[in-house]
C-alpha positions as CSV (number, residue, x, y, z in Angstrom):
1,X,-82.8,-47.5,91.4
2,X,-79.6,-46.2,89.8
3,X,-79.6,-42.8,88.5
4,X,-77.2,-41.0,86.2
5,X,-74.9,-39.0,87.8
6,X,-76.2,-36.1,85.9
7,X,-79.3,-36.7,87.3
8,X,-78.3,-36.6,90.8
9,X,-76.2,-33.2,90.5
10,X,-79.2,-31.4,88.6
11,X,-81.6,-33.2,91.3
12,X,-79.2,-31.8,94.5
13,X,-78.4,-28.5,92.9
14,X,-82.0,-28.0,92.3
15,X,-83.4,-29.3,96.0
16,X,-80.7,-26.3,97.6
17,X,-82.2,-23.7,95.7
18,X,-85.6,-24.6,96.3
19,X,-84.6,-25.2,100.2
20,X,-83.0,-21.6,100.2
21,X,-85.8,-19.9,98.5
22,X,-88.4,-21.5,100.8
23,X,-86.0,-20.5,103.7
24,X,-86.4,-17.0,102.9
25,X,-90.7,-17.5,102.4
26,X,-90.1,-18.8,106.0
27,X,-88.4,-16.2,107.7
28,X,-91.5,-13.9,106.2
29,X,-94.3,-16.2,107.7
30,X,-92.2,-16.7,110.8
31,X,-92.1,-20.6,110.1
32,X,-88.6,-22.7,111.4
33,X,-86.8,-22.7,108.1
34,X,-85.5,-26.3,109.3
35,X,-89.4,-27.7,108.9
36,X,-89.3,-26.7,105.1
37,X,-85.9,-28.5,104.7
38,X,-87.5,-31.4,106.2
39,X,-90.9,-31.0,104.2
40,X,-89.0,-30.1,100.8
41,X,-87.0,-34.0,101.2
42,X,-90.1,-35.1,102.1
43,X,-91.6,-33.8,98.7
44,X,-88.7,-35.1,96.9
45,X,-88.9,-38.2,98.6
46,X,-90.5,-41.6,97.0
47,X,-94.4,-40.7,98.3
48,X,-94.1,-37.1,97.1
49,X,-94.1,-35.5,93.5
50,X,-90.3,-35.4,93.3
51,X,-90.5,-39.6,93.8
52,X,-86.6,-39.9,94.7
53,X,-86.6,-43.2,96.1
54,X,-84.2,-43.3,99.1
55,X,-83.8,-45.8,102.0
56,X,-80.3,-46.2,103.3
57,X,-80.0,-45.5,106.6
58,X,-76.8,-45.7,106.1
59,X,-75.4,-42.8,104.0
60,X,-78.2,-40.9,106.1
61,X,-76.4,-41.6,109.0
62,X,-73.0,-41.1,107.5
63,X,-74.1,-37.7,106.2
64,X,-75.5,-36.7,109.1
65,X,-72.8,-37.5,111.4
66,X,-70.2,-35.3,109.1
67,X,-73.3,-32.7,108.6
68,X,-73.2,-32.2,112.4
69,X,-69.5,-32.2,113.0
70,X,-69.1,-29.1,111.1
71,X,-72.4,-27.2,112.6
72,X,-71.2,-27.9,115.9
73,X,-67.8,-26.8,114.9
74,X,-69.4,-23.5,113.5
75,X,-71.2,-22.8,116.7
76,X,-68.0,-23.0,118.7
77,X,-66.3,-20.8,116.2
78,X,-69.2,-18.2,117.3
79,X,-68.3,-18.5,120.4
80,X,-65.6,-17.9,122.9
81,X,-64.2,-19.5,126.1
82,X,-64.6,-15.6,127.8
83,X,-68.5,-15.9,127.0
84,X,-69.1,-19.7,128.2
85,X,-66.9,-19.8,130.7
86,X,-69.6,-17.8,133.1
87,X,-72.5,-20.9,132.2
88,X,-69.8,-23.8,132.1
89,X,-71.1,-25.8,135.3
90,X,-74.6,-24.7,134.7
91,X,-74.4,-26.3,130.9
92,X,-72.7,-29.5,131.7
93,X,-75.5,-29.9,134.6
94,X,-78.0,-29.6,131.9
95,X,-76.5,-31.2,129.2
96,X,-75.7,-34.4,131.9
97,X,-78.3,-34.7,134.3
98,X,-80.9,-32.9,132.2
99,X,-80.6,-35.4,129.4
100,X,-80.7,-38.2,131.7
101,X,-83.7,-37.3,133.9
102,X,-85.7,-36.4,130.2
103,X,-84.5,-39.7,128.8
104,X,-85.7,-42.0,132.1
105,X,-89.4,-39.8,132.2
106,X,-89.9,-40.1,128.5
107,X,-89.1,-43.9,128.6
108,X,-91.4,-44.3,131.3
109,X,-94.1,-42.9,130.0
110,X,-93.6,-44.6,126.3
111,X,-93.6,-47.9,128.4
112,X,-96.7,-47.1,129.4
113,X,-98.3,-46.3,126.5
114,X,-96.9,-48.2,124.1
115,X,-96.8,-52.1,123.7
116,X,-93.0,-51.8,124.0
117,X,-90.5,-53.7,126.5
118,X,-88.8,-51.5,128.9
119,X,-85.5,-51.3,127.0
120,X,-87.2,-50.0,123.4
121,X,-88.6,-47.2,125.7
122,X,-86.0,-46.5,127.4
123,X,-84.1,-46.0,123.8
124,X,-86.8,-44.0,122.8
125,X,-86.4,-41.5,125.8
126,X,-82.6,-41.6,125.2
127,X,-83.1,-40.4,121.3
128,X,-85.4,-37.6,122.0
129,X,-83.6,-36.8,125.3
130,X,-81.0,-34.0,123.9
131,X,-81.7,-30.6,122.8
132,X,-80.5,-30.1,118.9
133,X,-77.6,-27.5,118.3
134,X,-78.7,-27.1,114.9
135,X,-81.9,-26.9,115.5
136,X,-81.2,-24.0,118.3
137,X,-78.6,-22.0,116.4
138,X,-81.4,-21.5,113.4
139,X,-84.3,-20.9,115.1
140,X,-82.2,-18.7,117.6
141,X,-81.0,-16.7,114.6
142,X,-83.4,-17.0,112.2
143,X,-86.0,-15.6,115.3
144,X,-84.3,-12.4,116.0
145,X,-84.2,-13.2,119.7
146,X,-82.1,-11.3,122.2
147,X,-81.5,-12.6,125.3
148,X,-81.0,-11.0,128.4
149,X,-77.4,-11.8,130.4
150,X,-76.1,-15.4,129.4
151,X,-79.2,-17.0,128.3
152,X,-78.1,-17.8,125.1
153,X,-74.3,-18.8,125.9
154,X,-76.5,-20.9,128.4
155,X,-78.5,-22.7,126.3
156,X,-76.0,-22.7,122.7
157,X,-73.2,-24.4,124.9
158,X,-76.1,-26.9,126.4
159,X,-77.4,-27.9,123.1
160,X,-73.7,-28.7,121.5
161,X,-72.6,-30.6,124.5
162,X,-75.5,-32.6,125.6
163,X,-75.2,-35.0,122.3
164,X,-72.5,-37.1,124.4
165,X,-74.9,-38.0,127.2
166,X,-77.6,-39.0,124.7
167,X,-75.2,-40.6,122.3
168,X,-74.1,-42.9,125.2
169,X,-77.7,-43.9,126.0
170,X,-78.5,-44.3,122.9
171,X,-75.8,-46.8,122.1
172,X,-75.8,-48.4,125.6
173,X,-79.9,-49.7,125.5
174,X,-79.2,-51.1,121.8
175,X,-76.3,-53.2,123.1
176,X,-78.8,-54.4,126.5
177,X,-81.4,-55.3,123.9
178,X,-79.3,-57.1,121.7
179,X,-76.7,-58.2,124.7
180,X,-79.2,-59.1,127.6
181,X,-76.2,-60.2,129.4
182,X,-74.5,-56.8,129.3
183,X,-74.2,-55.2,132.4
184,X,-75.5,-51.2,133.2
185,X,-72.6,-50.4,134.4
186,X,-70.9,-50.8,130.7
187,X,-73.0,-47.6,130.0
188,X,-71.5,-45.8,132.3
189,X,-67.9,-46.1,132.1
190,X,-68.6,-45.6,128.2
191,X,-70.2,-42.1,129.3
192,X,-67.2,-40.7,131.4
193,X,-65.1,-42.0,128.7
194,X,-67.1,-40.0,126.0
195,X,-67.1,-37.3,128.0
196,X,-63.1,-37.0,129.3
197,X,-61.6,-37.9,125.6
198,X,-64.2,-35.5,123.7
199,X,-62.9,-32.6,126.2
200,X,-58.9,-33.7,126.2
201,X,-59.1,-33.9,122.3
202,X,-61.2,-30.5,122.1
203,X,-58.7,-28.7,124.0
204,X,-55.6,-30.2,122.5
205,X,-56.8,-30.1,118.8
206,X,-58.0,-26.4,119.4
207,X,-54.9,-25.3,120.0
208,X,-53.3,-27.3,117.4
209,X,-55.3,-25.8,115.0
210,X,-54.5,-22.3,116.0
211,X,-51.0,-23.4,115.6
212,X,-51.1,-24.7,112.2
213,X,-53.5,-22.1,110.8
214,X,-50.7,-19.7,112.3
215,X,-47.5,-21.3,111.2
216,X,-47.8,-22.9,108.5
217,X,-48.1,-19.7,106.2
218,X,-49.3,-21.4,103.0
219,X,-49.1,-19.8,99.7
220,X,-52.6,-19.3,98.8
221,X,-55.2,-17.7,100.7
222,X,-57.6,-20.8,99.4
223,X,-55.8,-22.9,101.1
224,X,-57.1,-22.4,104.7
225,X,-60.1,-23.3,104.8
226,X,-59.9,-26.7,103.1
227,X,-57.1,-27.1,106.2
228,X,-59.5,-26.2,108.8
229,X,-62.0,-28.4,107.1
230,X,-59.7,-31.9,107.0
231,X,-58.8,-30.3,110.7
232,X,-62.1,-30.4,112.0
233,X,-62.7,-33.7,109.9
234,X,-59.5,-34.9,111.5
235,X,-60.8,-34.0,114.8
236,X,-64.0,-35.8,115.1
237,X,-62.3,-39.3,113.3
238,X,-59.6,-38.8,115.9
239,X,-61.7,-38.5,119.3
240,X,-64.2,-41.0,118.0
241,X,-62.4,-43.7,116.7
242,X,-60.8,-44.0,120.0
243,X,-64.1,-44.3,121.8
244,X,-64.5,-40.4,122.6
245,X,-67.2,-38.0,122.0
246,X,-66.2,-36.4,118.6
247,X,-69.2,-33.6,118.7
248,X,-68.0,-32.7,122.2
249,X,-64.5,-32.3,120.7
250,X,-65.3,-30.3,117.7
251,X,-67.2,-27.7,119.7
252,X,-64.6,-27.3,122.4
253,X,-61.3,-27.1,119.4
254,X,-64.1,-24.3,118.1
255,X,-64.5,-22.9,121.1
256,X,-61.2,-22.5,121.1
257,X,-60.8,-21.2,118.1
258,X,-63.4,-18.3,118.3
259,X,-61.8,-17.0,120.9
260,X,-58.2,-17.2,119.6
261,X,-56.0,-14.7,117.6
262,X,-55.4,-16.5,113.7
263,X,-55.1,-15.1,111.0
264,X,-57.7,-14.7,108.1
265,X,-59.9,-15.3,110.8
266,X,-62.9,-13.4,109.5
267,X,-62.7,-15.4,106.1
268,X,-62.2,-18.7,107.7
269,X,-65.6,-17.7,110.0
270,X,-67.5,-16.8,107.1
271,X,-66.6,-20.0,105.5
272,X,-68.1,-22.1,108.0
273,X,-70.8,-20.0,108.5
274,X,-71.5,-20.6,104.6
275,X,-70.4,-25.0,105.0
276,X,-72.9,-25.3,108.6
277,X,-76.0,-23.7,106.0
278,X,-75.0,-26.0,103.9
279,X,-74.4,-29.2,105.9
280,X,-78.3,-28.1,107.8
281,X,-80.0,-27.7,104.9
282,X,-78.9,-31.4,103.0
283,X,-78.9,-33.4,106.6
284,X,-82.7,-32.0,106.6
285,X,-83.0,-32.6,102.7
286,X,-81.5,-36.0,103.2
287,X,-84.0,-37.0,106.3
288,X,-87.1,-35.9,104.9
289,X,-86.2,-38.1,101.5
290,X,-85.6,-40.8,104.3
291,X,-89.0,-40.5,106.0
292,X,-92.2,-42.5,104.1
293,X,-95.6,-39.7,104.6
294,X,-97.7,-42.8,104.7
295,X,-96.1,-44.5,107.9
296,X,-96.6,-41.6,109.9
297,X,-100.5,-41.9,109.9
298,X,-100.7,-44.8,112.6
299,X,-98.4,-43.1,115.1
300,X,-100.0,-39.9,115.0
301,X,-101.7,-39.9,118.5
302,X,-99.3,-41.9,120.7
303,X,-96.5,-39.0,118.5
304,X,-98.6,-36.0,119.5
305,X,-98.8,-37.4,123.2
306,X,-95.4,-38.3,123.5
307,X,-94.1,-34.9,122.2
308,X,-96.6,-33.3,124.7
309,X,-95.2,-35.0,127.8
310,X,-91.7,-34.3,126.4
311,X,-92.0,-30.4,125.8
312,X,-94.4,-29.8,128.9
313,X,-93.5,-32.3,131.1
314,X,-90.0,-34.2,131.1
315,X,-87.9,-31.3,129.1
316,X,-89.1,-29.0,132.1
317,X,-88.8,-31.4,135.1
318,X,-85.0,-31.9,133.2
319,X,-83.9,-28.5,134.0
320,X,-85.6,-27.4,137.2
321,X,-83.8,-30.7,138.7
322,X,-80.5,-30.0,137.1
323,X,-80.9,-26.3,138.2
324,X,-81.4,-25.9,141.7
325,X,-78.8,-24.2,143.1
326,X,-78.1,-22.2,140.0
327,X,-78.2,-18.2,139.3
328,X,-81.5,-18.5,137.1
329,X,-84.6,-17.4,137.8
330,X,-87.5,-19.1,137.6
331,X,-88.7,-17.1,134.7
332,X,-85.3,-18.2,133.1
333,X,-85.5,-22.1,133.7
334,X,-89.1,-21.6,132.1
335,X,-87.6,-20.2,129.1
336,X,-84.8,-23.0,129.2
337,X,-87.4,-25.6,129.7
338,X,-89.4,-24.5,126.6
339,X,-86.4,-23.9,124.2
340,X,-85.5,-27.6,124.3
341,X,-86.0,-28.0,120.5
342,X,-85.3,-31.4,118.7
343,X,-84.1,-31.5,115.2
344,X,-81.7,-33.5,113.5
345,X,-79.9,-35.6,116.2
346,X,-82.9,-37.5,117.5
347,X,-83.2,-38.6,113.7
348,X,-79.8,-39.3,113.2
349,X,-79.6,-41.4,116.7
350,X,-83.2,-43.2,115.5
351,X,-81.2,-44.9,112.7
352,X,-79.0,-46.8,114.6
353,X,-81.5,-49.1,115.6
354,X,-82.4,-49.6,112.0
355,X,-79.1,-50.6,111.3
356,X,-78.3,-52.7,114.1
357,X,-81.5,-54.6,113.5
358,X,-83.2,-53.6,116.8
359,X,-87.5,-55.2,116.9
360,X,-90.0,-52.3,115.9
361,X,-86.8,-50.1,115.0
362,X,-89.4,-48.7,112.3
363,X,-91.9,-47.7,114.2
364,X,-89.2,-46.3,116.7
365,X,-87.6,-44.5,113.6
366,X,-91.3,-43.0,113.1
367,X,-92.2,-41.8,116.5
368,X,-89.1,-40.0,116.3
369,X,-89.7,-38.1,113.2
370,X,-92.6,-37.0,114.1
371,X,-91.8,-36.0,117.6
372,X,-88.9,-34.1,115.6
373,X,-91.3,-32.0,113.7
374,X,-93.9,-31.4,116.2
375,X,-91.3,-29.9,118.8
376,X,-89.9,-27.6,115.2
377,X,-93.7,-26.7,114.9
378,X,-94.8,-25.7,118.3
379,X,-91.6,-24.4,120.1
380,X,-89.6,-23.2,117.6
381,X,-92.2,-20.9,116.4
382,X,-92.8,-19.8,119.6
383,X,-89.3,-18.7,121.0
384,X,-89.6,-15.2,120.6
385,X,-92.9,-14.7,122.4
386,X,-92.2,-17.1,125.4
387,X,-89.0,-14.5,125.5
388,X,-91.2,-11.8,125.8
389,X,-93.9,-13.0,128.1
390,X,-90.9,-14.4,130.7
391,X,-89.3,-10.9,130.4
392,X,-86.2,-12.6,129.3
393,X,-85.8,-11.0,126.2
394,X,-82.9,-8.0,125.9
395,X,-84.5,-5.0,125.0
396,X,-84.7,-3.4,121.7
397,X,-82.0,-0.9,120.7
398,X,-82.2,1.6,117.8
399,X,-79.3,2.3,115.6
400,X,-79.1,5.2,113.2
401,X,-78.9,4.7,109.7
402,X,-77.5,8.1,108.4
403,X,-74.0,8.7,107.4
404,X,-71.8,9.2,110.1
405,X,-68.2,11.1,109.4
406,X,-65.6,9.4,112.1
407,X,-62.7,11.9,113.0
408,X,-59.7,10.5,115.2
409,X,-58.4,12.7,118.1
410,X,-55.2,12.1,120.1
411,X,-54.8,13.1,123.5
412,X,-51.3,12.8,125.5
413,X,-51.9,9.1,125.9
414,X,-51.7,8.1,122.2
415,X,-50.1,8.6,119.2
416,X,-49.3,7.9,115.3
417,X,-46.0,7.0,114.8
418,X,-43.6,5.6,112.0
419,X,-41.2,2.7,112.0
420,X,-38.9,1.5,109.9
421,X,-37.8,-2.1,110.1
422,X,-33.8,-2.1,110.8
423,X,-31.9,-5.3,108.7
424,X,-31.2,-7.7,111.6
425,X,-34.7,-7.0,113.3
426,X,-35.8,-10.3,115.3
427,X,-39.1,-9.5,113.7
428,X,-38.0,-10.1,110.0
429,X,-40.0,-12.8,108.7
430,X,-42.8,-13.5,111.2
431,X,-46.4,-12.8,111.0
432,X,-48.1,-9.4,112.7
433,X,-50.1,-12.4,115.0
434,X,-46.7,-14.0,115.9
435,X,-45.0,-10.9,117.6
436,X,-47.4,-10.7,120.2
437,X,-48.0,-6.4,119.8
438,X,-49.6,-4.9,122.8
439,X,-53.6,-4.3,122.4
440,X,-53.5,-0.9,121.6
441,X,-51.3,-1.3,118.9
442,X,-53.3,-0.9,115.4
443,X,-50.7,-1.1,112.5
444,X,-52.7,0.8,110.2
445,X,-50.2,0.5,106.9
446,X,-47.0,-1.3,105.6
447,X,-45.3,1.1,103.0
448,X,-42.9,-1.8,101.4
449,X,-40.8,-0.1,98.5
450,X,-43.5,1.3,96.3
451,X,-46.2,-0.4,97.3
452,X,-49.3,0.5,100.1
453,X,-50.1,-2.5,102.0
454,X,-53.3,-3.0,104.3
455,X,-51.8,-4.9,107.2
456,X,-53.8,-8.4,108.0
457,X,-52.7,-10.8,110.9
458,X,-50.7,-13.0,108.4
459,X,-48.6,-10.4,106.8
460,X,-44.9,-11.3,107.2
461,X,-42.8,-8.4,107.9
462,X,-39.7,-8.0,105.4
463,X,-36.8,-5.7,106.0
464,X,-37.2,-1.9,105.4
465,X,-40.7,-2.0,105.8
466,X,-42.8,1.1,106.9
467,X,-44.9,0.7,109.1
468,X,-47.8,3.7,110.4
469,X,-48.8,2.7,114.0
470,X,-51.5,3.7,116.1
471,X,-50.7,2.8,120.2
472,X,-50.4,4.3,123.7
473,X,-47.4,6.1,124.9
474,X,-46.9,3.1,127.6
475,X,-46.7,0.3,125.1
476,X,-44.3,2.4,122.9
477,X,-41.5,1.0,124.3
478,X,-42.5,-2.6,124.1
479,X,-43.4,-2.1,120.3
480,X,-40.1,-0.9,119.4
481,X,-38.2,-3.8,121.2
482,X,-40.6,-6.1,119.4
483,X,-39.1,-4.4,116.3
484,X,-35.7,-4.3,117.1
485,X,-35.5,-0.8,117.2
């Protein structure tokens, strides 16, 4: 059915309020505020009152696929190299072997339950098998948890770079069941392919984008974001259209980012902060209108036992085997084991056999829904107290709340001093990030003629200009060089 365009805006505009509103309801009750995006679509969907009708897997896949681009991108962005650098090894093992061994058990055990051949269960294990980085970052924030050391570096950088592995297997067991004569070995070159252009990309493209945001000095402040958006955009088209993993290379370039010097930098964050909500809450709105109620009935016992063996069995055999010889305690792996949430990617990936006209791909599509909300329901509303009975939880700090009255002191290591930019200065025209100031260097105003200007990293220094600086006595020297003076 074809509806009017103003239909569809008033429809959309409305499902995002009701999605934020019942996200709030859910933070109260302690419920996964990605379940109500899901049951909220589902409402709106053809079997519910809303009675949207809405069946292209398609644009749901399309969505999606752009949906998680930017939420992956936004986790990096929250991140840093200094803070996943420690887990790096310990991630990749995880998000490599991890998702392997889960896919392999889970497909085992649907093979025997299930009338399915040993390919369609093998694809089913491969769907389910990685963890879901929106689905972590929420429920991790939404939560309140706090975890002690590296935990959550550990397990943020694990669910953003384990989609590769579960992409690959994905793709690879659709083209053995509709290429019998494809070879096993296919799937594996395709993996260390994935793998080594999503990382090249991610670390080229980072630093590209730091460049650009950084050089290009556009005219209006509006501007940046929408170039970091086609950026990002740019960067997953880029990496995948040449057979790379373009999540794996979004996350690294926002690694990157995060933990990079560019200027409007707390703007740009807050930005897409704001567009990952956003692309969460209408991949969710847009999978739950995708999902019919009614076939979910029949698969409700071989769903509940397949998400069982998943969460208390595979998930946990996973990470004790891809841990070993790692740092973590057993308490930690525990915790690691259990926060193995699905969300969005395993419904994403279940559309692909849809579309390439795999046998039973509906009943596959299904299982994975419901396995999807099951693992929302039963682990992600019990992150915080698995934290606290493992005793891996950070423990609580209180902050005062009363007004506090900050007075600066200067000792005979620092001091305030004035500059005044000289005419031929080498500085003259560059940006405050540009000239490369020593760390204990806070410009803390720009007297320019007659106006009072609060310094930001993109502000372009112009001759004459005053500047009040903050620094140690050591760096002095280097400032005023920088300077010219």
């Amino acid at each position: 059915m074809n509806y009017p365009i103003e239909y569809i805006l008033f429809g959309a505009s409305l499902l995002l309020l009701l999605s934020i509103i019942a996200s709030k309801v859910a933070s109260i009750i302690r419920v996964p505020a990605l379940i109500i995006f899901i049951l909220v679509g589902m409402a709106a969907g053809s079997e519910g009152p809303g009675g949207i009708e809405f069946d292209d897997a398609w644009v749901a896949q399309f969505l999606g696929v752009i949906a998680l681009a930017f939420i992956i991108f936004s986790g990096g962005l929250h991140s840093s190299w200094k803070s996943v650098s420690p887990v790096l090894w310990t991630g990749v093992s995880l998000s490599t072997i991890g998702v392997f061994l889960t896919a392999i058990l889970v497909g085992l055990f649907v093979y025997y339950l299930l009338d399915f051949s040993i390919l369609m269960a093998l694809l089913l294990g491969a769907i389910v098998s990685s963890t879901d980085a929106a689905a972590v970052f929420s429920v991790m924030s939404s939560s309140g948890t706090k975890l002690k050391g590296s935990l959550k570096d550990l397990l943020e950088f694990e669910s953003a770079s384990n989609d590769p592995m579960a992409v690959i297997l994905t793709l690879g067991f659709i083209h053995l069941i509709t290429n019998p004569e494809a070879s096993i070995w296919s799937m594996v070159l395709l993996l260390i392919q994935q793998m080594v252009l999503g990382i090249v990309i991610g670390l080229i493209m980072g630093k590209a984008i730091v460049f650009t945001v950084n050089r290009l000095r556009l005219n209006f402040e509006g501007l940046y974001p929408v170039l970091t958006l086609a950026l990002v955009i740019f960067t997953y088209g880029l990496t995948a259209s040449i057979g790379g993993s373009g999540f794996l290379a979004v996350y690294i370039a926002g690694l990157i980012l995060g933990g990079s010097d560019f200027i409007h930098k707390q703007s740009l964050t807050r930005f897409h902060d704001g567009l990952a909500w956003l692309m969460q809450i209408t991949m969710f709105l847009i999978l739950g209108l995708l999902v019919f109620p009614s076939r979910l009935f029949p698969i409700i016992v071989s769903g509940i036992l397949i998400s069982l063996f998943l969460i208390i069995i595979a998930r946990p055999i996973g990470v004790f085997i891809s841990l070993p010889f790692g740092k973590n305690s057993l308490k930690e792996k525990t915790f690691i084991s259990w926060v193995g949430l699905r969300g969005a990617v395993p419904i994403i990936l279940a559309t692909f056999p849809l579309l390439a006209g795999v046998p039973k791909a509906d009943i596959l599509f299904n299982i994975v829904f419901f396995i999807v909300i099951t693992s929302v329901l039963i682990q992600g509303t019990t992150i915080a107290l698995a934290a606290k009975l493992l005793g891996v939880n950070a423990p609580e700090t209180k902050t005062k709340t009363e007004h506090v009255e900050f007075e600066f002191h200067y000792d005979e290591n620092s001091q305030k001093i004035e500059l005044v930019i000289p005419q031929n200065s080498e500085a003259i025209g560059k940006q405050l990030v540009e000239l490369g100031l020593p760390e204990s260097a806070i410009i803390i105003l720009i007297k320019r003629e007659d106006k009072s200007i609060v310094p930001r990293g993109g502000t372009i220094i112009e001759p004459q200009d005053k500047l009040l600086i903050l620094a140690e006595n050591d760096d002095l020297p280097k400032i005023k060089s920088i300077f010219g003076i």
